[in-house]
N, C-alpha and C positions, 0 to 999 in steps of 0.2 A: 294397193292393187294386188300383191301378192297374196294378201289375205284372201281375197274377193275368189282368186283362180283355185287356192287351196282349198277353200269353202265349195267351190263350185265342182270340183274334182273329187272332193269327200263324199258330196251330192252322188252326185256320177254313181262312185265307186258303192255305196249305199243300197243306188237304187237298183243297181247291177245285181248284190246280194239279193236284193229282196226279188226281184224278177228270177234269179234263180231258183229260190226256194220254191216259187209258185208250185201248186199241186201239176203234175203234168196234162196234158189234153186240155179238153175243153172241162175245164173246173168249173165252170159257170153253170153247167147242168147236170149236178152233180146234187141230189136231192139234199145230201146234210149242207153243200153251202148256200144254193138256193134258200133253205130253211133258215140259216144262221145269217146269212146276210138279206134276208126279205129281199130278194130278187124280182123284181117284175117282168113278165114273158119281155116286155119292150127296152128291158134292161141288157135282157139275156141272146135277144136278137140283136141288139145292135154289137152285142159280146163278138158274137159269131161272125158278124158283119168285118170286124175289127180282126180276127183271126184269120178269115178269108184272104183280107186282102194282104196280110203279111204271109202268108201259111209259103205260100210256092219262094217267095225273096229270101226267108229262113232257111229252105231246104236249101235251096241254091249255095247260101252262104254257111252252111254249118259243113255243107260237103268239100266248100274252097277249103273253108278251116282245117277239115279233115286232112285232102287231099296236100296241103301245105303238111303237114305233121307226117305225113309220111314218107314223104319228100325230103324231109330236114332228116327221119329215121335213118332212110336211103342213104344219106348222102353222109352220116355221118358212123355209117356203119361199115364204110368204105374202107382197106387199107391204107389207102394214100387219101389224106384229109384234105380238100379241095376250099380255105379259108374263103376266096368269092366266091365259091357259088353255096357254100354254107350262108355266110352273111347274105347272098341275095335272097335264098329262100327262107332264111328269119326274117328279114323285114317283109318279105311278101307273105309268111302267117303272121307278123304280127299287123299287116295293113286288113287282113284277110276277119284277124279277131276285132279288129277297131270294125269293120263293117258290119259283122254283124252283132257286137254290142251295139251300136247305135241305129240299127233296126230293132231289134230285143227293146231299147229304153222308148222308142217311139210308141211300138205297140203298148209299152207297159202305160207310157202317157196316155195313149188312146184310150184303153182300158180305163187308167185312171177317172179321167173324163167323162164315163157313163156311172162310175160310181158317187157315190152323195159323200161324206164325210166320215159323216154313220158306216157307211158299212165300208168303206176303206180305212178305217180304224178298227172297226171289229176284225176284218180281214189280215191284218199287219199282227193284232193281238193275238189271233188263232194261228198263224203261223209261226210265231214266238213263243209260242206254246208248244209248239210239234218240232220245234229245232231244241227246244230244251229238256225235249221228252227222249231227244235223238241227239245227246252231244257227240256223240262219237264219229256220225255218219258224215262224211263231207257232201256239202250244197251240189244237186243235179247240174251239169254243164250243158 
């Protein structure tokens, strides 16, 4: 069982990488990967469709994220170090970051799902390519 959860949290942690990487914006209309991954308009609509409906849940939840990180700055920049409400405001960005990873891996699934094999392999390939062109630079958050 324990193997099963580490396997499954390695998953996670993977695909977390690899949604980070993504090009930013809408990549999908983006003439070289259109061209590199044979995108079809019905591919590419339903792309957007897929963006839409995460786009305003992301904002929302990358601003908790935010607003937690600077909350924890706040509180820990303080003279007198207030240990509760330190630890409340770490668990509430780290519930804050668990929410919107798993909006981030939903959409990446959704995504997933309009792609064929073919070009969610070319697409995985081409960004392995552009991370090892870029060692230095750390993954977009």
């Amino acid at each position: 069982m324990r193997r099963i959860a580490f396997g499954f949290a390695f998953l996670l942690a993977a695909t977390s990488a690899f949604a980070q990487q993504l090009p930013p914006g809408k990549w999908w209309r983006r003439p070289e990967i259109v061209q590199s991954l044979n995108l079809s308009n019905d591919q590419q609509d339903k792309l957007d469709e897929i963006f839409r409906a995460a786009a305003s849940e992301l904002i929302d939840l990358r601003a908790e994220v935010e607003k937690a990180n600077i909350a924890l700055r706040g509180e820990l920049d303080r003279p007198q170090l207030d240990r509760v409400a330190i630890h409340r405001i770490a668990t509430h960005l780290s519930d804050a970051r668990a929410k919107l990873f798993d909006r981030e891996l939903m959409m990446l699934v959704d995504m997933r799902g309009v792609l064929n094999d073919q070009q969610w392999n070319r697409m995985r390939n081409e960004l392995n390519k552009l991370q090892q062109q870029r060692p230095m630079q750390r993954p977009r958050r």
